[in-house]
C-alpha positions as CSV (number, residue, x, y, z in Angstrom):
1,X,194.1,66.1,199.4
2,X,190.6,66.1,200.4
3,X,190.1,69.0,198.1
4,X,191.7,67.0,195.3
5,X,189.4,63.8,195.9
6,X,186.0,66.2,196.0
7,X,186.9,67.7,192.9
8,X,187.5,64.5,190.8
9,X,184.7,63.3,192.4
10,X,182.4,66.5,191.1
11,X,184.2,66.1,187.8
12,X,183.5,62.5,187.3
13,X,180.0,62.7,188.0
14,X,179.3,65.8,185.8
15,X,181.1,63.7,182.9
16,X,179.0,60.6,183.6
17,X,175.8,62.5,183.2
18,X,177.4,64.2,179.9
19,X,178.5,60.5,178.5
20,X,174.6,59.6,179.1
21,X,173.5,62.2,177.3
22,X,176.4,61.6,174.5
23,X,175.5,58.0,174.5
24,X,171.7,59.0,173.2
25,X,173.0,61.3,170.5
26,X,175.3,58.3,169.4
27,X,172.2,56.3,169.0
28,X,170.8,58.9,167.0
29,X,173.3,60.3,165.1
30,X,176.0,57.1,165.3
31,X,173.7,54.6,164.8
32,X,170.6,56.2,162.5
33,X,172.5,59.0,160.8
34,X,169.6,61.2,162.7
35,X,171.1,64.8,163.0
36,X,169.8,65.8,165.8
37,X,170.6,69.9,166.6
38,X,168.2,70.1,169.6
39,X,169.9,68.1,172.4
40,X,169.4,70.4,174.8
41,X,165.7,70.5,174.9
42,X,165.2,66.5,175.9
43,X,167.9,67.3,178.1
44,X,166.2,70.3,180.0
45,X,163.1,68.6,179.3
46,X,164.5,65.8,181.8
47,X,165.6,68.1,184.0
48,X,162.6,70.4,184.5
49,X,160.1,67.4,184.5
50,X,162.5,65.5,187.3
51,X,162.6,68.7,189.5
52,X,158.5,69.7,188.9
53,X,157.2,66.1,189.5
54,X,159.6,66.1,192.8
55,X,160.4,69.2,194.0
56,X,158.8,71.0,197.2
57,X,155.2,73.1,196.6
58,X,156.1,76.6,194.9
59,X,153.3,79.2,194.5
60,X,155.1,80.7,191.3
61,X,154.8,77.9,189.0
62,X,154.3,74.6,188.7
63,X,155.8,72.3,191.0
64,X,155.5,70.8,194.9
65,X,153.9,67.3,193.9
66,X,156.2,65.3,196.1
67,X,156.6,62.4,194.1
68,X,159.2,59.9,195.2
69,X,162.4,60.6,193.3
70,X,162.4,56.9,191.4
71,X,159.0,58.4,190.3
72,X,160.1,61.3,189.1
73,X,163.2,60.8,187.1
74,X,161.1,58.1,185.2
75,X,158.5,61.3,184.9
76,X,161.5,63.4,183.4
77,X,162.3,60.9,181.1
78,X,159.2,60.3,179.9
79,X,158.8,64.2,179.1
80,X,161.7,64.2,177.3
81,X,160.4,61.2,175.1
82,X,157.0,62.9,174.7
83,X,158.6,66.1,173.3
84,X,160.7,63.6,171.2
85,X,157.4,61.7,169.8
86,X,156.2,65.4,169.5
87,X,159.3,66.7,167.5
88,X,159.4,63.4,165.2
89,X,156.3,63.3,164.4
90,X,156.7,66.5,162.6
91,X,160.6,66.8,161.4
92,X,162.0,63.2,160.7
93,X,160.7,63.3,157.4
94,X,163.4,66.1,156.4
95,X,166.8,65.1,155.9
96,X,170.3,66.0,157.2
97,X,170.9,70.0,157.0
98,X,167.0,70.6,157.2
99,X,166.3,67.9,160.5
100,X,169.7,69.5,161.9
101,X,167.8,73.3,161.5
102,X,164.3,72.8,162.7
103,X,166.0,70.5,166.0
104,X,167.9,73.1,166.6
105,X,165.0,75.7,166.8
106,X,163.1,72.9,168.7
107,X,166.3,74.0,171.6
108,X,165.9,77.6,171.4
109,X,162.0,77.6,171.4
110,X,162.4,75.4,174.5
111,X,165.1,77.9,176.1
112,X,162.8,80.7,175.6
113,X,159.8,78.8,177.0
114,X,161.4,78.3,179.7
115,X,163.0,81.6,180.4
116,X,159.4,83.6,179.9
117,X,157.1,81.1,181.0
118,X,157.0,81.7,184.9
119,X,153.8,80.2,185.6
120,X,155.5,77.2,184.1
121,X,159.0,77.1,185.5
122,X,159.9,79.4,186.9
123,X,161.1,81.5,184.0
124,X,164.6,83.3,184.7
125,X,164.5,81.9,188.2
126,X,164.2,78.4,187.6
127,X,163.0,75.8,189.8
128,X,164.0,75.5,192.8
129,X,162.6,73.7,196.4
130,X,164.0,69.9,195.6
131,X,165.0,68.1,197.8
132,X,168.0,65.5,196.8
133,X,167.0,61.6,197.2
134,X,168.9,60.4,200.8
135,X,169.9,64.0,202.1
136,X,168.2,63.7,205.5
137,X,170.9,60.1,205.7
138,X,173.6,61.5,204.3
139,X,173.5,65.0,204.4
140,X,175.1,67.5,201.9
141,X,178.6,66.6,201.7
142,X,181.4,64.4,200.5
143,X,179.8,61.0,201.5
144,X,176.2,62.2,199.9
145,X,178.7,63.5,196.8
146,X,180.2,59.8,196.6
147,X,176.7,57.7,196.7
148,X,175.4,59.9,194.0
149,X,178.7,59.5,191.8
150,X,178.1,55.9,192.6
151,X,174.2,56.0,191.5
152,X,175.2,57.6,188.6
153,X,178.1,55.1,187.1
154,X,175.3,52.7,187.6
155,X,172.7,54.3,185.3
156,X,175.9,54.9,183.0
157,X,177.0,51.6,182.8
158,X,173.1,50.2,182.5
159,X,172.5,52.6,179.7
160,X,175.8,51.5,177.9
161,X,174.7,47.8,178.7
162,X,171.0,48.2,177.0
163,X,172.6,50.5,173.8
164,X,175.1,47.8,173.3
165,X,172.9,45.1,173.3
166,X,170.4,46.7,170.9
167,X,173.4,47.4,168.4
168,X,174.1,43.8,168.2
169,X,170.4,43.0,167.9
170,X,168.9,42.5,164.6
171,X,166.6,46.2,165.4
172,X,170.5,47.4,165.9
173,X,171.1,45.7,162.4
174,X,168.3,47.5,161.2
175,X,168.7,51.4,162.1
176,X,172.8,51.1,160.4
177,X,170.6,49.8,157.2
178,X,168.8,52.3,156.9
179,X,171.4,54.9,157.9
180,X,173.2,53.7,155.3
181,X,170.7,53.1,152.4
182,X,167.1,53.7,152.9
183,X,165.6,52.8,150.0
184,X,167.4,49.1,150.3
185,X,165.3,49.0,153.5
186,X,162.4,50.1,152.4
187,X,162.6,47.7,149.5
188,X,163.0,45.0,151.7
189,X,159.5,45.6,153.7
190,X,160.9,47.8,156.5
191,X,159.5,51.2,157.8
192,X,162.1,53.7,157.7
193,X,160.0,56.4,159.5
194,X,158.7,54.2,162.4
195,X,161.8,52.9,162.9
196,X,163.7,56.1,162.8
197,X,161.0,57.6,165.5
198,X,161.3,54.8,167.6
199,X,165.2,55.4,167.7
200,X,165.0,59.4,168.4
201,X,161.8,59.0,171.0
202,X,164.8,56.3,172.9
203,X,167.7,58.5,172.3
204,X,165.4,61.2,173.7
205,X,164.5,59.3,177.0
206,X,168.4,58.9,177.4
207,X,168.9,62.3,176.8
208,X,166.2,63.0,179.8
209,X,167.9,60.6,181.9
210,X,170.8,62.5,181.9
211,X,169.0,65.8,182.0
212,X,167.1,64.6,185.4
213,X,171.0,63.7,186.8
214,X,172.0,66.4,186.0
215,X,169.4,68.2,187.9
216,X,169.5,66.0,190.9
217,X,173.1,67.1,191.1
218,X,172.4,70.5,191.4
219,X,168.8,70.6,192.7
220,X,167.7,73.2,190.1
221,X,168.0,73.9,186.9
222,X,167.2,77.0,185.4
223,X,167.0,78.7,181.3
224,X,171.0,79.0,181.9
225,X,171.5,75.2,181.8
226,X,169.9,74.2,178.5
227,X,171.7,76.8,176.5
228,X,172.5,75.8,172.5
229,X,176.1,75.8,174.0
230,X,175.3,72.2,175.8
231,X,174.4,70.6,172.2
232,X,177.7,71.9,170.8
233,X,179.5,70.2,173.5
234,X,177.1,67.0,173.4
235,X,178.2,66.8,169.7
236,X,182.1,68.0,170.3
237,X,181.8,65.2,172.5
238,X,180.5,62.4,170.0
239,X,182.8,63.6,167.6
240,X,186.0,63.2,169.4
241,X,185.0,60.1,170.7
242,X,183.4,58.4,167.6
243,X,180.1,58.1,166.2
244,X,178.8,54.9,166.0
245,X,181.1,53.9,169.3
246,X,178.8,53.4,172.5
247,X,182.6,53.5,174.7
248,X,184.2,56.1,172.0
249,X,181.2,57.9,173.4
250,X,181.9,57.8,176.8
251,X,185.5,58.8,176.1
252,X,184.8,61.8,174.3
253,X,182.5,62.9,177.0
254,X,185.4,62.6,179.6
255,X,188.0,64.1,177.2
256,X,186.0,67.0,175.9
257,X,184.9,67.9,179.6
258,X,188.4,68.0,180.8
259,X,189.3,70.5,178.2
260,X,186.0,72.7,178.8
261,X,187.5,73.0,182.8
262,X,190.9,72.8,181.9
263,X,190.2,75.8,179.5
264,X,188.1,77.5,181.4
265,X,190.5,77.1,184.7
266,X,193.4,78.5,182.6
267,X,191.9,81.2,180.9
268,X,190.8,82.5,184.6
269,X,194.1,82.6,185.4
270,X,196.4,83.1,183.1
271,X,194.7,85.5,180.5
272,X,194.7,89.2,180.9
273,X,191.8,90.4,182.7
274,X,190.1,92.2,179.7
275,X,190.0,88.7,178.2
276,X,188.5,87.2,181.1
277,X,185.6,89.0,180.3
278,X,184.8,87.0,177.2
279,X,186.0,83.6,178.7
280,X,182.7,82.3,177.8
281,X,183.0,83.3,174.2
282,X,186.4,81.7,173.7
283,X,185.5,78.5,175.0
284,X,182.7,78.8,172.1
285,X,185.4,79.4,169.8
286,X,187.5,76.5,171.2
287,X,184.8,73.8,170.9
288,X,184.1,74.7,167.2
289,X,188.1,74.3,166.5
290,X,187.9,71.1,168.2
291,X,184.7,69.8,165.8
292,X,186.2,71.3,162.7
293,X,189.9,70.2,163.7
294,X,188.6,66.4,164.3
295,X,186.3,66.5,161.5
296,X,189.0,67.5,158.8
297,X,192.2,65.3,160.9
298,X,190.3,62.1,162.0
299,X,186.5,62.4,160.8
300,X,185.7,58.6,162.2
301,X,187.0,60.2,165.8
302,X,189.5,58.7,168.1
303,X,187.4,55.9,168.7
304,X,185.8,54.4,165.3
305,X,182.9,52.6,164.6
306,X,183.7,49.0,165.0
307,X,180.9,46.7,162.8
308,X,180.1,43.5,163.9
309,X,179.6,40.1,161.7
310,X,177.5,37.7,162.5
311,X,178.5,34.2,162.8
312,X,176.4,33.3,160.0
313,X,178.3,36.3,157.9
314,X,181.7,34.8,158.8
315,X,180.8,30.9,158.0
316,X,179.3,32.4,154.4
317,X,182.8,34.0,153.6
């Protein structure tokens, strides 16, 4: 039973640091019509940065500053929305198919950094030496696992709080204008491009948020973790859930996660061993059924956008 209960709590908590991360794509993509391919590098981004700014001193790359963990996951975030401001600056003027290809080799340029830059990170070994926030008080096991499943619903539930809360705002009312026509925007005095960059450089920080969770969780992080796999599930994840649907979202983060282990449990054992060998492969090949699947069954997802109308709206009609 014990068993049970540690595994659901592992589970939960790697799906609450997923629906973060899903939750800043949704303000890209769901609320901006942004089409971001390079989730994965202001996810590692938050991840590395967390685990350099606090991690223990390393003589093989950067690292051992000590700072105290609040510190350092706002450090992670904040390199995560630097790259952003970095990436925007150059690609948000493209459009759709184009922003989608040069994000996406914004990920793989940051994979390869990482995995060849030792003086940087680490390269293939990644970083290593931190020490998790409360582990001399609560050690390593299931009450320490608990607290930090605990910490993490929080940050969920505060992210959700601040994302909803800006969709209702009118800067919320904004970024679905100009999603949805541009040039009416424009026409009307707004900046499409500085709006659009402040949108991906927040997205982004989400994204790093989770990314620094994530590597709290496992204290390290290495090139293995920020593999273009982690944006396919990030979007499988948005997909299913519903774009432009900050709890649709969180769902599809929880549902697409349980059918990564679920597959990944039964193809260990219940598929012949030779096809064991390529497990990895055909969990590849199940997440792109699922995104074309949902896209051609229920394109909106299972959760759909739901727009809201002012009171001002509804006394006009």
């Amino acid at each position: 039973m014990i068993g049970v209960i540690s595994y659901l709590v592992f589970f939960s908590t790697v799906a609450s640091i997923l629906a973060i991360a899903v939750l800043g794509l949704n303000l890209h993509w769901g609320n901006t019509g942004l089409f971001n391919g390079g989730v994965v590098a202001f996810f590692g981004a938050g991840a590395y940065g967390t685990l350099i700014l606090g991690g223990t001193p390393q003589e093989a790359h950067l690292g051992g500053y000590g700072v105290l963990y609040p510190l350092a996951l706002l450090g992670g975030m904040a390199a995560a929305g630097l790259l952003a401001w970095l990436v925007g600056a150059l690609t948000l003027r493209l459009r759709h198919d184009y922003l989608a290809i040069s994000t996406f080799g914004v990920a793989v340029a940051f994979e390869n950094l990482m995995r060849n830059a030792e003086w940087l990170a680490g390269g293939a070994r990644g970083v290593r030496g931190f020490e998790r926030p409360l582990r001399a008080a609560l050690g390593d096991g299931f009450v320490y696992n608990i607290v930090f499943l605990v910490f993490v619903l929080a940050c969920l539930i505060a992210v959700y709080l601040f994302l909803e809360r800006l969709g209702a705002s009118p800067f919320g009312r904004l970024l679905r204008a100009i999603r949805e026509d541009e040039d009416a925007a424009r026409s009307l005095g707004k900046s499409p491009a500085r709006v659009r960059l402040v949108a991906f450089v927040t997205g982004a920080v989400i994204m790093g948020l989770a990314g620094g969770l994530y590597g709290t969780f496992y204290a390290f992080v290495s090139p293995q973790d920020v593999l273009p796999i982690l944006t396919f599930q990030i979007w499988a994840m948005l997909i299913v859930g519903g774009a432009g649907n900050n709890r649709g979202a969180i769902m599809g983060a929880f549902l697409i996660w349980g059918a990564w282990t679920a597959s990944g449990w039964a193809l260990s054992r219940f598929a012949p061993i030779e096809a064991q060998l390529y497990t990895g492969s055909i969990q590849w090949v199940l997440i792109g059924f699922v995104i074309v699947g949902m896209l051609m069954w229920r394109p909106q997802g299972l959760f759909p956008e739901r727009l809201v109308v002012s009171q001002s709206s509804k006394r006009a009609s």
